[in-house]
Every structure is written in structure tokens, then in C-alpha cells.
mmCIF file of the C-alpha atoms, coordinates in Angstrom:
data_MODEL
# 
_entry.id   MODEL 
# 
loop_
_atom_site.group_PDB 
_atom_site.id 
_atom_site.type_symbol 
_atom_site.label_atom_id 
_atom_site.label_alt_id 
_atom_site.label_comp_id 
_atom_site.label_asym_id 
_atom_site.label_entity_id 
_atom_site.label_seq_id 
_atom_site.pdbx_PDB_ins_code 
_atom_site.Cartn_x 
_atom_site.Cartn_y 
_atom_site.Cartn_z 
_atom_site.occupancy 
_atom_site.B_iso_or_equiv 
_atom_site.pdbx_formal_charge 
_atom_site.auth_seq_id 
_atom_site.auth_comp_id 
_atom_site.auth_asym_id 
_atom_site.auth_atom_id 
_atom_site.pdbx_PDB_model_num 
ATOM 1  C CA . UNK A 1 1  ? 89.459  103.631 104.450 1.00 0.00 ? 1  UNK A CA 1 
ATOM 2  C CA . UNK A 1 2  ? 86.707  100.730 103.715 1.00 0.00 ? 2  UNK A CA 1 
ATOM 3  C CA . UNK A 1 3  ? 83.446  100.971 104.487 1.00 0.00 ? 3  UNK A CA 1 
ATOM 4  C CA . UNK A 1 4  ? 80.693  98.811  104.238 1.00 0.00 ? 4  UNK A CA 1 
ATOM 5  C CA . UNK A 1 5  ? 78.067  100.698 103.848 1.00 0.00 ? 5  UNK A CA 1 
ATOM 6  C CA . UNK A 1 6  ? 77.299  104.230 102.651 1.00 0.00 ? 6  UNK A CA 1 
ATOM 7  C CA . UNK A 1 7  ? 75.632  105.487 106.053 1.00 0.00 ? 7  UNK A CA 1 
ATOM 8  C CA . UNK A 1 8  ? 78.905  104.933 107.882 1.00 0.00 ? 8  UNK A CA 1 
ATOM 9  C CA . UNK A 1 9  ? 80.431  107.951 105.823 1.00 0.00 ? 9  UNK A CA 1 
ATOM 10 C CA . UNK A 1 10 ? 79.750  110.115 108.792 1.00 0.00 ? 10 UNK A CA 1 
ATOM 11 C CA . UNK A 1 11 ? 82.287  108.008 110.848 1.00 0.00 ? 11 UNK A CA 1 
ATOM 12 C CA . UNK A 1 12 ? 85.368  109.547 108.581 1.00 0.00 ? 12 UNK A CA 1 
ATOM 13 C CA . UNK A 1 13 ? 83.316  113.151 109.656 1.00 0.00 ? 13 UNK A CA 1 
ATOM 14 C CA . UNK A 1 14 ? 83.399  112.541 113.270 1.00 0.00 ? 14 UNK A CA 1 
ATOM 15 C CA . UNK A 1 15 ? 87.132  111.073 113.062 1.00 0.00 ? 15 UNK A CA 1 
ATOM 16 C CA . UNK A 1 16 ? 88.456  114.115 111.012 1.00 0.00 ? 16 UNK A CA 1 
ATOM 17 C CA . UNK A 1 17 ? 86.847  116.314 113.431 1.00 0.00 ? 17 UNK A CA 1 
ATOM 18 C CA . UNK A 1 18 ? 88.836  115.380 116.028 1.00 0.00 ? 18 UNK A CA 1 
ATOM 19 C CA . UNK A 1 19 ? 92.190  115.221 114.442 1.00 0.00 ? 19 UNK A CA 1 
ATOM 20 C CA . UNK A 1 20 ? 91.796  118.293 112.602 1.00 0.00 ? 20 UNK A CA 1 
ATOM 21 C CA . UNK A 1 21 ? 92.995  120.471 115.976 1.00 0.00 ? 21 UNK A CA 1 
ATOM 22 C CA . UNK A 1 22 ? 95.588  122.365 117.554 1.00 0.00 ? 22 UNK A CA 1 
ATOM 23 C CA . UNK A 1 23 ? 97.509  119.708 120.115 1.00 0.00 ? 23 UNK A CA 1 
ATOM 24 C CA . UNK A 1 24 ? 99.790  121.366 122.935 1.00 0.00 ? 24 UNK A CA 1 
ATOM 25 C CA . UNK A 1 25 ? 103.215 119.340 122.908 1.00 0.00 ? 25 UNK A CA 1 
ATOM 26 C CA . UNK A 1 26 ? 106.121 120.670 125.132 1.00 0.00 ? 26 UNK A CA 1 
ATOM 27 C CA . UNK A 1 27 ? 104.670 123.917 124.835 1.00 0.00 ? 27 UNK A CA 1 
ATOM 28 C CA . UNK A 1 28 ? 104.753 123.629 121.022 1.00 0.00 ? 28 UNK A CA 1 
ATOM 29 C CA . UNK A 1 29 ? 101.620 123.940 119.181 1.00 0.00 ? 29 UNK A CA 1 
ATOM 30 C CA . UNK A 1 30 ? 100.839 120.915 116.894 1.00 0.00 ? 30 UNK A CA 1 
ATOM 31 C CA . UNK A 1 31 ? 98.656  121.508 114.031 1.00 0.00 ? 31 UNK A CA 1 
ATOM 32 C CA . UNK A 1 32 ? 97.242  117.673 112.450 1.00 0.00 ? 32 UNK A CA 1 
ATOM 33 C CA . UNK A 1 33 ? 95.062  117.264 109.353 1.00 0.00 ? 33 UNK A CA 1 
ATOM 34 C CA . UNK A 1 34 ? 94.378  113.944 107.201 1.00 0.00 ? 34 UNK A CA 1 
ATOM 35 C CA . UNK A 1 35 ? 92.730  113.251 103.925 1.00 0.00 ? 35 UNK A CA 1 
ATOM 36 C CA . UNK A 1 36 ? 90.885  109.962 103.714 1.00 0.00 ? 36 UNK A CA 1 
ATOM 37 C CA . UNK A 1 37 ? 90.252  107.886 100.176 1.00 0.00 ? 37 UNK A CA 1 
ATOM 38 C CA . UNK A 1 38 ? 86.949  105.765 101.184 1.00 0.00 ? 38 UNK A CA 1 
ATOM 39 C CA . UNK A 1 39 ? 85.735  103.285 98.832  1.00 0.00 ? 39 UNK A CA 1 
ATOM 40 C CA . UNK A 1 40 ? 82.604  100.829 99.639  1.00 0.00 ? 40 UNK A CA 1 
ATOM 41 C CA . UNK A 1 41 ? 83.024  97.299  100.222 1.00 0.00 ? 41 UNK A CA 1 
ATOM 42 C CA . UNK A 1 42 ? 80.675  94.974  98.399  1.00 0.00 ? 42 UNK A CA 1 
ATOM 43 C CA . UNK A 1 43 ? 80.122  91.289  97.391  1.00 0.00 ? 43 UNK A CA 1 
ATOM 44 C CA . UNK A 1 44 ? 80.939  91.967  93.214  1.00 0.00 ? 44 UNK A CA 1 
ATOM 45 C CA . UNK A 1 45 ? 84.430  93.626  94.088  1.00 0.00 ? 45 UNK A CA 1 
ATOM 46 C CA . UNK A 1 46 ? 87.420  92.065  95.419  1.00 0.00 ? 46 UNK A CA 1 
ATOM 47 C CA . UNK A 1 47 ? 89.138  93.328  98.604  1.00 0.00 ? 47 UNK A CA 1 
ATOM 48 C CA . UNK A 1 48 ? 92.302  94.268  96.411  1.00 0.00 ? 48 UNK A CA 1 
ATOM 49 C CA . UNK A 1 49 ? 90.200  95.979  94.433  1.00 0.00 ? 49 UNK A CA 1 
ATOM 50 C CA . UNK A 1 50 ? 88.555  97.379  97.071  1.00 0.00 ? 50 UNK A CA 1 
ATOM 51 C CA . UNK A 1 51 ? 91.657  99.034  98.400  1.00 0.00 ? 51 UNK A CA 1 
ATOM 52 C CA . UNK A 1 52 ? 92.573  100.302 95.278  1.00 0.00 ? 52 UNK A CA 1 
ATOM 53 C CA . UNK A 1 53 ? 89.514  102.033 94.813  1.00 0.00 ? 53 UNK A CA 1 
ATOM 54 C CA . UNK A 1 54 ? 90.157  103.760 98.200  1.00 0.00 ? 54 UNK A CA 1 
ATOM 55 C CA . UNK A 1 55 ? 93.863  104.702 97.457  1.00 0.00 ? 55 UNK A CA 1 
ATOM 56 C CA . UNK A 1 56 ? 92.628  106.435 94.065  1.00 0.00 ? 56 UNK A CA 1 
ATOM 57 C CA . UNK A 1 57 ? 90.438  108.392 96.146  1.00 0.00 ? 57 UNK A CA 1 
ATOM 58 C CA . UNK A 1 58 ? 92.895  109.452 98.383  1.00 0.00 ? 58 UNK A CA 1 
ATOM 59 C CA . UNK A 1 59 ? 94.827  110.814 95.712  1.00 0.00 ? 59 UNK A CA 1 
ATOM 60 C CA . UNK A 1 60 ? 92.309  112.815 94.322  1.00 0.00 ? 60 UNK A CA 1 
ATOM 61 C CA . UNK A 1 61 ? 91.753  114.571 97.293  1.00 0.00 ? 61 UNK A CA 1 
ATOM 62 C CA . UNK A 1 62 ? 95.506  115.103 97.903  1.00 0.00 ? 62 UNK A CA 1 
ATOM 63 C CA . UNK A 1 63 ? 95.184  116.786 94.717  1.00 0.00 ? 63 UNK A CA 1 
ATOM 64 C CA . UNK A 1 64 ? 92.802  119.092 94.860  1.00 0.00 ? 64 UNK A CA 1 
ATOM 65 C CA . UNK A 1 65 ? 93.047  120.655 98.288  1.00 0.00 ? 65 UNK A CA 1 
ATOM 66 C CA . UNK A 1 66 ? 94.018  117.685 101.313 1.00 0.00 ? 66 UNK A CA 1 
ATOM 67 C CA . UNK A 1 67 ? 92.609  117.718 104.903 1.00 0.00 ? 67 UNK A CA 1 
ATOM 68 C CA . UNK A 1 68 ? 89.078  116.464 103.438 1.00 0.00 ? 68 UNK A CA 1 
ATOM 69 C CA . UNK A 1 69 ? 87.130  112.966 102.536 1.00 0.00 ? 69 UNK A CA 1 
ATOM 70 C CA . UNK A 1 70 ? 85.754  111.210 99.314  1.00 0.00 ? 70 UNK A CA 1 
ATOM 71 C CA . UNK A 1 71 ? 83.804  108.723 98.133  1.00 0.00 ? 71 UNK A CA 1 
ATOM 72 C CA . UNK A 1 72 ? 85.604  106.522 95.565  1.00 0.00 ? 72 UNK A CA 1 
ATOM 73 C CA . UNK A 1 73 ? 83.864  106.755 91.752  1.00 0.00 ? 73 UNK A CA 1 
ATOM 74 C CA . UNK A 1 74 ? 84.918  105.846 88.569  1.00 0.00 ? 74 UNK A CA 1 
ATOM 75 C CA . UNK A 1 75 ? 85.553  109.166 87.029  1.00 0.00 ? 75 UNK A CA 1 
ATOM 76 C CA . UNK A 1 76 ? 88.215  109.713 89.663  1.00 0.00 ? 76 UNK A CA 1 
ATOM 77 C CA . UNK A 1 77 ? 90.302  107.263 87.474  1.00 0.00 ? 77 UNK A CA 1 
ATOM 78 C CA . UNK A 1 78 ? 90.583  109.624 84.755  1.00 0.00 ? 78 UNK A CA 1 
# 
């Protein structure tokens, strides 16, 4: 996920919050989570880079735990 500024980190709150229930299919109860990598788009960073950023910080939450949200930053590369 790219955001474009930092206030707009309560967006991924709000969306998880809604995913993160119990759905009702068929009778069958449908549990759905999601982890979100967010990095922060600016003007001395390329898109590609961008994304990367944001796919690194996915994978640190996948992990250490899933179903949660974080802010790229550089020690996540290590």
C-alpha cells in the first residue's frame, strides 16, 4: 500500500477493521484477515522504489505475527 502522506495511516486502520470479521457464506462462517506493507510516497524516491519499500514491509509483518500494518523503515531491510 502507498501513501502519500503519513496522516493517511489511519485509512489502512479503518480498512483492516472491516475486513478483519466473521462473514456468513452458505451458512459457513468465513474468517478474513490481511497484513498491509505501507511505504510513503515522496518526490526523492522512485515509484519502483516506492513499491519495494512497501513489499519489504509487508514481509516483515508476515513475519512476525500477520493480520497487522507497518510503516516501511530502513532497518526492516536487515
Amino acid at each position: 500500500m502507498i501513501i502519500f502522506d503519513t496522516d493517511n495511516t489511519s485509512i489502512v486502520k479503518r480498512r483492516m477493521d472491516r475486513i478483519n470479521k466473521m462473514f456468513n457464506i452458505n451458512s459457513n462462517g468465513l474468517n478474513l484477515s490481511f497484513s498491509a506493507g505501507i511505504s510513503i510516497y515522496n518526490k526523492d524516491k522512485t515509484i519502483h522504489e516506492t513499491i519495494e519499500e512497501a513489499d519489504v514491509a509487508l514481509y516483515y509483518i508476515k513475519k512476525n505475527g500477520k493480520n497487522n500494518s507497518a510503516i516501511y523503515n530502513r532497518k526492516m531491510k536487515k
